[in-house]
GUZA-36380 format. One record per residue: x, y, z of N, C-alpha, C in turn. Coordinates in pm, 1 decimal. Layout:
N
- X,Y,Z,X,Y,Z,X,Y,Z
...
REM end
This chain:
73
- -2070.4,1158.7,6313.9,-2143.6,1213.6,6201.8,-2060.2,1195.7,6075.9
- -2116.8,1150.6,5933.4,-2092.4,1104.9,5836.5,-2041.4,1252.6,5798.7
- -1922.0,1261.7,5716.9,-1872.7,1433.1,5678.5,-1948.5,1393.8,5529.5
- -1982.1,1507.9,5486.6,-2008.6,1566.8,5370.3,-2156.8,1531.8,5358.0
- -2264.2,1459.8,5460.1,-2363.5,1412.0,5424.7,-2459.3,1534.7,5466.5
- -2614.0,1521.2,5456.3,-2687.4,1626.0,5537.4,-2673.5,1658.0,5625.9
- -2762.3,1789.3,5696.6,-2787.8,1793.5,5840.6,-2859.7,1616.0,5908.7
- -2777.7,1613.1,5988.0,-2788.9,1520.2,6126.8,-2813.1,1384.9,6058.3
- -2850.5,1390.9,5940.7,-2842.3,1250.2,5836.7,-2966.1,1247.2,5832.7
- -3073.1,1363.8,5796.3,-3150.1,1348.1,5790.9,-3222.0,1352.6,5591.2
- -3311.9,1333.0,5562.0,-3330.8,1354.4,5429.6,-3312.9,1512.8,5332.9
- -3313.5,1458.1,5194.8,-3260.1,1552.1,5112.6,-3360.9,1724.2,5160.3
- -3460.0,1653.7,5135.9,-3575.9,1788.4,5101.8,-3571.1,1849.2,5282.0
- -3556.9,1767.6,5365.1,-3563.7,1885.8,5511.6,-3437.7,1949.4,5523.5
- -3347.9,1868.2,5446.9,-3274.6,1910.9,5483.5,-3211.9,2081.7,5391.6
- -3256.9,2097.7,5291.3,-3276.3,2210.0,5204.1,-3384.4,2287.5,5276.7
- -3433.6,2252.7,5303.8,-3570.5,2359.6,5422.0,-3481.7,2403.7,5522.0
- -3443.8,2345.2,5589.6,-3294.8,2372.9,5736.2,-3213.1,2483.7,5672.6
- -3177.4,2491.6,5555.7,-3090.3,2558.2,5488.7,-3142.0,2691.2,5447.9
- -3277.3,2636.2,5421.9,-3293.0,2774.9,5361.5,-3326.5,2888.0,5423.9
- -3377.3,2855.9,5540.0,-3394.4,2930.4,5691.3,-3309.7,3004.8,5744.4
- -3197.2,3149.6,5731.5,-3086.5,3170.8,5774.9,-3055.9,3115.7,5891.6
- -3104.9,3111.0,5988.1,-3096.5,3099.6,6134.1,-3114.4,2964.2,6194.9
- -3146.7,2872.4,6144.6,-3190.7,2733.1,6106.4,-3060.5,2644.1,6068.3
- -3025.1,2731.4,5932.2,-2892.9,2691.9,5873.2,-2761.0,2717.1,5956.8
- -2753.4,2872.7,6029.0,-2657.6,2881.5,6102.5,-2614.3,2796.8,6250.0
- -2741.0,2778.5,6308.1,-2725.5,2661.5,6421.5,-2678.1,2560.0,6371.7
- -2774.1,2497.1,6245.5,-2755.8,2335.2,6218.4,-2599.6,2315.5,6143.2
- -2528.5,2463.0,6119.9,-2379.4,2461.7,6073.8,-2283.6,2426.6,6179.2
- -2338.8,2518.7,6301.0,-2237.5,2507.9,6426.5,-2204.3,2377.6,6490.0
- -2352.1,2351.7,6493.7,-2363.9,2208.3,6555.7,-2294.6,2100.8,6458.6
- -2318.4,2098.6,6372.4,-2252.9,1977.4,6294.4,-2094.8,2000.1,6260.0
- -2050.9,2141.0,6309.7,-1931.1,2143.4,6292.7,-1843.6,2078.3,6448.7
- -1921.7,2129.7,6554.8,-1841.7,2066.7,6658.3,-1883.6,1926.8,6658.6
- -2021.3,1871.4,6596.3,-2031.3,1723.0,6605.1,-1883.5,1670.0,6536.1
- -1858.0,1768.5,6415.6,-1736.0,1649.0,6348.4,-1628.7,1698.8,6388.7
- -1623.4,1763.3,6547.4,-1497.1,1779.2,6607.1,-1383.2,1889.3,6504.2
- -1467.9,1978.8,6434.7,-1394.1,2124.0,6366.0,-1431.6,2214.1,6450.0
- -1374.0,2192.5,6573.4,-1370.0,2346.4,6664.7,-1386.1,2425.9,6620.3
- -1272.1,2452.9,6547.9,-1186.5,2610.9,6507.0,-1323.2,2656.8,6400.9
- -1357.2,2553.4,6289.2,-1459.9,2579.4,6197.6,-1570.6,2654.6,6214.3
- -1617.3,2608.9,6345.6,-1766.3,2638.9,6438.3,-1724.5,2753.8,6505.1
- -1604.8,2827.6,6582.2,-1588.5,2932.7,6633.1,-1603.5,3025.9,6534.8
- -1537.1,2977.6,6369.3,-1520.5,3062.6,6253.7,-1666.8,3114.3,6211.0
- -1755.8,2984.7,6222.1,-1887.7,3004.1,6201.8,-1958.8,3064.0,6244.5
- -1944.1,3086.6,6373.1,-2031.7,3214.0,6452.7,-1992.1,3298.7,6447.5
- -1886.4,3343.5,6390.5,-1829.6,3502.4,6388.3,-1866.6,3536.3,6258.0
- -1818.9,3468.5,6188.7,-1804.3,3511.8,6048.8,-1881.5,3456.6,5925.9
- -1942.4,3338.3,5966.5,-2009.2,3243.3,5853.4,-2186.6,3277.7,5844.9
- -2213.8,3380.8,5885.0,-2380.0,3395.2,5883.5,-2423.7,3406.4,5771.3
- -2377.9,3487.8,5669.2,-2418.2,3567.5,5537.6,-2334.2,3479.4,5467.8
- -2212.6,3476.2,5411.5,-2174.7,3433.1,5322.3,-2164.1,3268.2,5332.3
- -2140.3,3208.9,5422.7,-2105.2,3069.6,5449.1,-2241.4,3051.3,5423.1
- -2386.3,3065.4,5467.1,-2499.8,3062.0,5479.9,-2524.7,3050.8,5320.5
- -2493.2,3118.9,5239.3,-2568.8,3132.2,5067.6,-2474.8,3030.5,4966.9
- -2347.8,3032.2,5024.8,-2234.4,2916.8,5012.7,-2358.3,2738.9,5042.6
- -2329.6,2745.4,5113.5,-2413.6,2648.6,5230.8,-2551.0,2585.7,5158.9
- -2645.6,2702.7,5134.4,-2778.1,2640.0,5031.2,-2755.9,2632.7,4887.4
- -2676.2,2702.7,4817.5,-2654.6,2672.2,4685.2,-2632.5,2523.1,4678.8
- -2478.5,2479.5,4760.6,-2413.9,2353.9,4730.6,-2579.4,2256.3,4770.5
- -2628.5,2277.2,4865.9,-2718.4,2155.4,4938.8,-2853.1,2160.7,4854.4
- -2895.7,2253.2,4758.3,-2987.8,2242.0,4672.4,-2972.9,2208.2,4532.6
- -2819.8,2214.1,4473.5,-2750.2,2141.0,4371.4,-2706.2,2019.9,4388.9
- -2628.4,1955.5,4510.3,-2543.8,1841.0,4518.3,-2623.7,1772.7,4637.7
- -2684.9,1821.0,4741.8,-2750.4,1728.9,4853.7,-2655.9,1707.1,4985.2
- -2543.3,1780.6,4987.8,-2496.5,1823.0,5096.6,-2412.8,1913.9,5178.5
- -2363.6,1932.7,5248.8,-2273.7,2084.9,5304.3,-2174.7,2096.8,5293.1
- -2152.0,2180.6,5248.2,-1978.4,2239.9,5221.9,-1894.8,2221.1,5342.3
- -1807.7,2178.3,5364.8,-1723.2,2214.5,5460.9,-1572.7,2295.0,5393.8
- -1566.8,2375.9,5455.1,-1481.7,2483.8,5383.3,-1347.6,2427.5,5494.9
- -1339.3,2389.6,5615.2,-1251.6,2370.4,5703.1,-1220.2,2244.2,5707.6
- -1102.1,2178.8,5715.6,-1056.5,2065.7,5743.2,-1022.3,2057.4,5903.2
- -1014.0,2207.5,5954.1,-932.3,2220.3,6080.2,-1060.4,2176.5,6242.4
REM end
């Protein structure tokens, strides 16, 4: 998976719909975090990234067209 691009490389506008969905957004975070092999990111994500990573998450992808990654790890 391409880093910094949409969910699953799919287009701009579903992919802002995915986002804007809390629960939608939080799967399609997890998943694309262990797709790009950020373990630690995706464990971080289910504990802690629902609410804030989540409003983080649609701002950037409805201004710039893709997802924050806050983790390098």
């Amino acid at each position: 998976m391409a880093k910094g691009k949409d969910y699953f490389g799919l287009n701009r506008l579903v992919s802002i719909i995915l986002a804007i969905i809390p629960i939608t957004a939080w799967i399609c975070g997890i998943v694309t975090r262990f797709a790009d092999g950020k373990i630690v990111a995706a464990i971080l994500r289910i504990f802690f990234g629902a609410w804030i990573i989540w409003l983080i998450d649609l701002i950037i992808m409805i201004f710039s067209g893709h997802i924050l990654r806050l983790l390098n790890i």
